[in-house]
LUMVOMI-979089 format. One record per residue (C-alpha): residue in one letter; x, y, z. Coordinates in steps of 0.5 Angstrom, whole numbers. Example, Ala and Ser with C-alpha at 12.3 -4.5 7.8 and 13.67 -1.06 7.14 Angstrom:
<sites>
('A', (25, -9, 16))
('S', (27, -2, 14))
</sites>
This chain:
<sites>
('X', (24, 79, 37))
('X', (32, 77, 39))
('X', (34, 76, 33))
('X', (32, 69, 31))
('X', (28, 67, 25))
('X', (21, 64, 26))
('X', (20, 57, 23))
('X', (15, 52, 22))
('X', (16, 47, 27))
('X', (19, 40, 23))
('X', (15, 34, 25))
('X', (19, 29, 30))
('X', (23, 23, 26))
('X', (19, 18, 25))
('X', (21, 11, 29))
('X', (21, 4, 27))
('X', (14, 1, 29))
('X', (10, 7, 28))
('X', (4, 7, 24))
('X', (5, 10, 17))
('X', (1, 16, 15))
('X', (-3, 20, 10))
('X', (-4, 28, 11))
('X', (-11, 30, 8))
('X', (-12, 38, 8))
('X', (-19, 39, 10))
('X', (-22, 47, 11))
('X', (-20, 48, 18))
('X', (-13, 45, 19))
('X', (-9, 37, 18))
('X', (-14, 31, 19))
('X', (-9, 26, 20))
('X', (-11, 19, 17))
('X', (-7, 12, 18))
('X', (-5, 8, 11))
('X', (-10, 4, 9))
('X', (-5, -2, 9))
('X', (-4, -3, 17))
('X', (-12, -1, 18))
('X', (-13, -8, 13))
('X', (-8, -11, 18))
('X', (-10, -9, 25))
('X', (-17, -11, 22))
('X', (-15, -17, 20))
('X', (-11, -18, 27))
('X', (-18, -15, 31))
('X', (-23, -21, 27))
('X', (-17, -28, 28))
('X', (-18, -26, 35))
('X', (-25, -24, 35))
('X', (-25, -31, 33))
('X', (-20, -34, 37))
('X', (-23, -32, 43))
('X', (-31, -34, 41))
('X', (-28, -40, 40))
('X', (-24, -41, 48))
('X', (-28, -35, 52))
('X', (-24, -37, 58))
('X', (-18, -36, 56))
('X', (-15, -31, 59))
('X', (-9, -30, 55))
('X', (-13, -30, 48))
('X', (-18, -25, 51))
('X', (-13, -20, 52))
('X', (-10, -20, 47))
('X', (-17, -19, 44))
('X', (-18, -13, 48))
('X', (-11, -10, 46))
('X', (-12, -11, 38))
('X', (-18, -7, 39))
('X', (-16, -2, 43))
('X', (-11, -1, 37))
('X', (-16, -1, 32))
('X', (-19, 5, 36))
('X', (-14, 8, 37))
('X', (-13, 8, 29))
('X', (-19, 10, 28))
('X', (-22, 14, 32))
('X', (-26, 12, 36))
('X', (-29, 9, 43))
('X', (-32, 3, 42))
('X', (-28, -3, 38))
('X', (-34, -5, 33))
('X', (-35, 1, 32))
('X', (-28, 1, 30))
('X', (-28, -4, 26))
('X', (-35, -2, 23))
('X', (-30, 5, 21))
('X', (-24, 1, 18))
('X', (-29, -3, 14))
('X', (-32, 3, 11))
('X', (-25, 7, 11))
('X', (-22, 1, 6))
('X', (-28, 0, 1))
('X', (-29, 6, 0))
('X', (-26, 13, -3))
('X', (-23, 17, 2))
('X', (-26, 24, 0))
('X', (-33, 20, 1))
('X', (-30, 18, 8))
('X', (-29, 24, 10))
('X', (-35, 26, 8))
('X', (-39, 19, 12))
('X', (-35, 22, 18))
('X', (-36, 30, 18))
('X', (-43, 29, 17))
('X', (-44, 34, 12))
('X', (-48, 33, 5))
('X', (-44, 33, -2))
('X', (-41, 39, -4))
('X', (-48, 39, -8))
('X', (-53, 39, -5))
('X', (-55, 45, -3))
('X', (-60, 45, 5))
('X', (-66, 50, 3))
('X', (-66, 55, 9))
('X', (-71, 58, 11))
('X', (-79, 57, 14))
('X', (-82, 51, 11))
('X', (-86, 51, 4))
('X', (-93, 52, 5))
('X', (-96, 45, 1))
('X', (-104, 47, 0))
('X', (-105, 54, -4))
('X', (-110, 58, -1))
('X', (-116, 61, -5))
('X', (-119, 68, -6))
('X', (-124, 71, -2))
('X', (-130, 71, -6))
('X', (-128, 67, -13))
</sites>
């Protein structure tokens, strides 16, 4: 060590227009999630020019746009595909955030307990000669 005290790095300053940010402490680490707030605005933006563009197809201009807004929405919510983006934030915004969490993880409850081990025999055998 030269003499210099080791500090945990300060996230950078938040710019105008970035998106605002919940932090959820998960076992492994930080899972960053954005605010329900501009998940609900890009949702509503995604399905006006979903909208916008069923209404003129060969409008260039509005599928761009269209294609952007997903992109963002994507973005946002982790995910390649822009329905399965807007199927996310729709699910992210009528339920609690622990659930989910949980829906994404994959995971059963905290509850629930997985039976480990070889399958249950379902017939019970007889005895011999009885």
């Amino acid at each position: 060590m030269n003499g210099t005290a080791h500090t945990r790095a300060r996230p950078p300053p938040r710019l105008s227009g970035d998106l605002p940010i919940q932090r959820i402490r998960k076992v492994n680490g930080v899972m960053l999630l954005p605010a329900k707030a501009e998940v609900a605005r890009h949702l509503r933006r995604y399905r006006a020019w979903e909208r916008a563009m069923l209404a003129r197809p060969d409008d260039r201009g509005v599928r761009s746009t269209f294609e952007d807004s997903g992109y963002t929405l994507c973005v946002l919510m982790g995910k390649r595909c822009a329905r399965e983006a807007a199927d996310a934030a729709e699910r992210y915004l009528r339920t609690a955030l622990v659930t989910y969490l949980r829906e994404q993880s994959g995971r059963p409850r905290r509850g629930a307990v997985a039976r480990r081990g070889p399958p249950m025999a379902t017939e019970r055998r007889s005895r011999v000669g009885g």
